[in-house]
N, C-alpha and C positions, 0 to 999 in steps of 0.2 A: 329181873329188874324192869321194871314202867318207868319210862321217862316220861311226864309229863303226867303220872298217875294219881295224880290230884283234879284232873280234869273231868269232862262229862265222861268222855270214852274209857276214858284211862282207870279212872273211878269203880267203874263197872266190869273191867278187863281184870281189875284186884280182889273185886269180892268173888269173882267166879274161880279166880286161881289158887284164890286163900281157900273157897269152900272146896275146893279139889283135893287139898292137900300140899298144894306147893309152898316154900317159903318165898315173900315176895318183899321186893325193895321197891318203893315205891322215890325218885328222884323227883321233883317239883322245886323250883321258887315260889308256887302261891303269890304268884303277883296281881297288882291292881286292877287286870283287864278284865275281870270281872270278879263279884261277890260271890262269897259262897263255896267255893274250894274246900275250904275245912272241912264242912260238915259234907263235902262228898263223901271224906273219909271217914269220918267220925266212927262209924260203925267198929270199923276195923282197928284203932289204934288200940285198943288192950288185947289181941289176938297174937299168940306167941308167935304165929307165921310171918307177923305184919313188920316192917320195917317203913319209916317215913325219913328219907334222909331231906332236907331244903336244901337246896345246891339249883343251880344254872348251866345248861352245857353248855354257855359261852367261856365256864372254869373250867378248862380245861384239864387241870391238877386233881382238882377235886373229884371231878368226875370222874378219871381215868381210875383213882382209890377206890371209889365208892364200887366202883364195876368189878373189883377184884374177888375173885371167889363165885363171880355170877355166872349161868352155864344160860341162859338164855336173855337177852337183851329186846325187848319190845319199844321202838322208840314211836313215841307220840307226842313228846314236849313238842309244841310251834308257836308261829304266831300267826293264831287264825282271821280269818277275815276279809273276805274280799274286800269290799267296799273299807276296812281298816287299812288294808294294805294300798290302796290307789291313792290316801293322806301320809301314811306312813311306807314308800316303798325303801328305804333304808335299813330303815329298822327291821320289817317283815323280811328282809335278805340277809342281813346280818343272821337272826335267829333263827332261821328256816337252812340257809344255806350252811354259813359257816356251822351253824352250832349242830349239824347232821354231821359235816366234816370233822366236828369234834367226835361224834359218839363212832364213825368210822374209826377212827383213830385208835379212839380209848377199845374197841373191839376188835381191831388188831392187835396192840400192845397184849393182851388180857384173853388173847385166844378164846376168845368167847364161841361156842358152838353153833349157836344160830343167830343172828338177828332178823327180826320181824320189823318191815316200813313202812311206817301209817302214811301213806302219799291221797290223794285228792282226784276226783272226777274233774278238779281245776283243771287240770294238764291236758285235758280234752278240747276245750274253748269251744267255738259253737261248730258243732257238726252236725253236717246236709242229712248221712245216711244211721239209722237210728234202729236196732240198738244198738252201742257203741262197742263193737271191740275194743278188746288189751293191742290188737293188733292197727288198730285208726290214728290216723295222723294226730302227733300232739301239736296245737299250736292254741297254749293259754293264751287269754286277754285281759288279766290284772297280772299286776305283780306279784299276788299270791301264788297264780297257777304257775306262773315262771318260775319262782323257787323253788317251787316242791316238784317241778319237771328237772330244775337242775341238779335238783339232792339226788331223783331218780338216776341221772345219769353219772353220779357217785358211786348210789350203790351197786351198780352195773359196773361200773371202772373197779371198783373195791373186788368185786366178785371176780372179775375177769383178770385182773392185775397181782391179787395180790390172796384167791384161793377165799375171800371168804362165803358162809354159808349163810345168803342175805336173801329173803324175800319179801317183795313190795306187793302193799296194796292198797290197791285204788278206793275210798271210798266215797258214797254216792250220799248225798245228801240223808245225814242220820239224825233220829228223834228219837225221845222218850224222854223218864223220868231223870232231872239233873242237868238236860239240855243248857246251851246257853242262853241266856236272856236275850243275846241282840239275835239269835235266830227264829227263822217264822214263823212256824207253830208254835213255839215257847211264847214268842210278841204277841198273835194275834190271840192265845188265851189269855195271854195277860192283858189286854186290850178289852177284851168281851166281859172278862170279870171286874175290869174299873169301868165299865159301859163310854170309854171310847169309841171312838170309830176307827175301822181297820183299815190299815194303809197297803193300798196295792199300788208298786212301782210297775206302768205297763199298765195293758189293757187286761189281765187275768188269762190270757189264753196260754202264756208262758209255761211246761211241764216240768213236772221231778219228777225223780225218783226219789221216792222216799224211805226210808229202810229203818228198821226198829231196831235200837240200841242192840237187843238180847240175837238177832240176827246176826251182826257185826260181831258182835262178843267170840260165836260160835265159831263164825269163819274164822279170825283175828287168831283162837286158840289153835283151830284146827292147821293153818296155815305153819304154825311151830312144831304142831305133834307130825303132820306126815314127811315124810322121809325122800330126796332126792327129789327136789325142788329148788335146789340153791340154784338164783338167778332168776327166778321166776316172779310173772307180773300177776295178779290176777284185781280182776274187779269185784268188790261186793258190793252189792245193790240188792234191791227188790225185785228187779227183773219187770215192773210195772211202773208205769206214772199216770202223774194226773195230772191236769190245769189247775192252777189258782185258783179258778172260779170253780169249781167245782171238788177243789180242799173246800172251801169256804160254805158250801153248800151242806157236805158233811157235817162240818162243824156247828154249823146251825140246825140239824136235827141234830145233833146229840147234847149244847147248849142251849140253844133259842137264837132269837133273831139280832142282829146287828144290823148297825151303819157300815156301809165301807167306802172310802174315799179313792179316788184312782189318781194317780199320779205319774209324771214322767218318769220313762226307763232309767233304771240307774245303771251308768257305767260299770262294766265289768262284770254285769249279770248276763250270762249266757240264755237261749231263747229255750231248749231242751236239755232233757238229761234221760236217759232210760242204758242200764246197763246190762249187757248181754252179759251173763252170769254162767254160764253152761261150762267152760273150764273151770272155774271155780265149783261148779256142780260135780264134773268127773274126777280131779286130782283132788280138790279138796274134803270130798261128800257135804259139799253146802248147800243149807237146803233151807231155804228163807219161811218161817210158819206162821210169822204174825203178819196179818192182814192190816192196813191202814185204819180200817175203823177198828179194830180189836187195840190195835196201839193207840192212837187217839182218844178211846175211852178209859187207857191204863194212864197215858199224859197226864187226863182231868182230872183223874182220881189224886193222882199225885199229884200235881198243883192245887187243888184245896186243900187237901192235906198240911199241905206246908204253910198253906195260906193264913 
């Protein structure tokens, strides 16, 4: 079962678990906070593997049903967004917080085998020393990264209290085809193909890590198949970053030339991101193979495509 497997991640976590063989329930509301969810799925709903239930793990009733009979639980439902979350810090706690306390719940009720925890590079907030260990002080600076720090420390109590087989992970800023709209790679192509001008909050020296959807996938699966790991944190990432200005740079020999407009920092944008990946390398055999311009030129293709 995918909670939230209507989503970019989640979407892509279904067709590689459908193309494996597994039976998959995918849990989602499909709600408003962006277009286009469906046809994430689209592929998959005639596929006898494929299950789409709509439900909310704020229902908690429903959900705890829907789980019965599942032997691995992946949650990813949230409510993402930094800069969403610093307008809406209520709401993004409600549905991050509580509604992981629900899927703990319904996964103890339901003796569920494993669950896997899609948590954030949020939890990290801006740190001195780079690349970031699973072992670096957490101290988020939006509301988002507090959530998904406090869900962390759920499923750590979960594990610890009450025996379950929970493990979290961190991930680093992820792209590809399906991305959300209000993220930045997804923005600034879409920005370049209506011949806008791109918006850089910050002077562009600001870095990520940036990591390719089918990367994440890999680890995400791998993190449920190995064995005596319950409890554990690990980071996926790229293991690399880059400057803004120097994404941008990319992106202009592989599309052409743009405008770019620079603008003030926005709150709750961390200055770095590079994730030290090496435990996630030895327990998990994760091993990251698309390069930034190899994914970036698989983005484009899929954005015209769709276009």
């Amino acid at each position: 079962m995918i909670t939230g497997g209507a989503g970019f991640i989640g979407s892509h976590l279904a067709d590689r678990l459908v193309e494996n063989g597994s039976k998959v329930v995918v849990y989602d509301n499909l709600n408003d906070f962006y277009t286009g969810k469906d046809k994430n799925i689209e592929q998959l709903q005639n596929h006898p593997n494929f299950t789409l239930v709509r439900g909310n793990i704020l229902k908690y009733k429903h959900l705890r049903e829907t789980m019965r009979g599942v032997d691995i639980v992946f949650h990813l439902a949230a409510q993402p967004g930094v800069r969403y979350s610093l307008l809406h810090p209520v709401e993004t706690n409600n549905v991050n917080t509580v509604g992981t306390l629900n899927v703990l719940e319904a996964v103890r009720e339901n003796e569920i085998v494993k669950l896997v925890y899609a948590s954030s590079s949020s939890v990290y907030g801006n740190q001195e020393r780079l690349p970031i260990k699973e072992t670096a002080e957490t101290y988020p600076i939006s509301p988002y990264g507090a959530s998904k720090l406090a869900t962390e420390h759920y499923c750590r109590i979960y594990h610890q209290t009450y025996g379950l087989n929970i493990v979290t992970l961190r991930y680093f800023t992820v792209y590809g085809p399906r991305q959300r709209p209000d993220m930045a790679i997804h923005l600034f192509i879409r920005q370049i193909h209506e011949n806008k001008p791109l918006t850089i909050y910050g002077d562009g020296t600001q870095t990520r890590d940036f990591t390719y959807i089918d990367d994440i996938v890999h680890g995400t699966i791998a993190s449920a198949e190995t064995e005596n790991i319950g409890g554990e944190v690990f980071n996926l990432g790229s293991g690399s970053r880059i400057t803004l200005n120097d994404l941008l740079k990319l992106l202009a020999e592989l599309i052409g030339d743009f405008k770019i407009l620079y603008e003030a920092k926005k709150k709750g944008d961390v200055a770095h991101t590079l994730a030290d990946i090496s435990k996630a390398k030895t327990m998990l055999g994760y091993n990251p193979r698309v390069d930034l311009k190899k994914g970036l030129s698989r983005f484009i293709k899929w954005y015209r495509q769709k276009s």
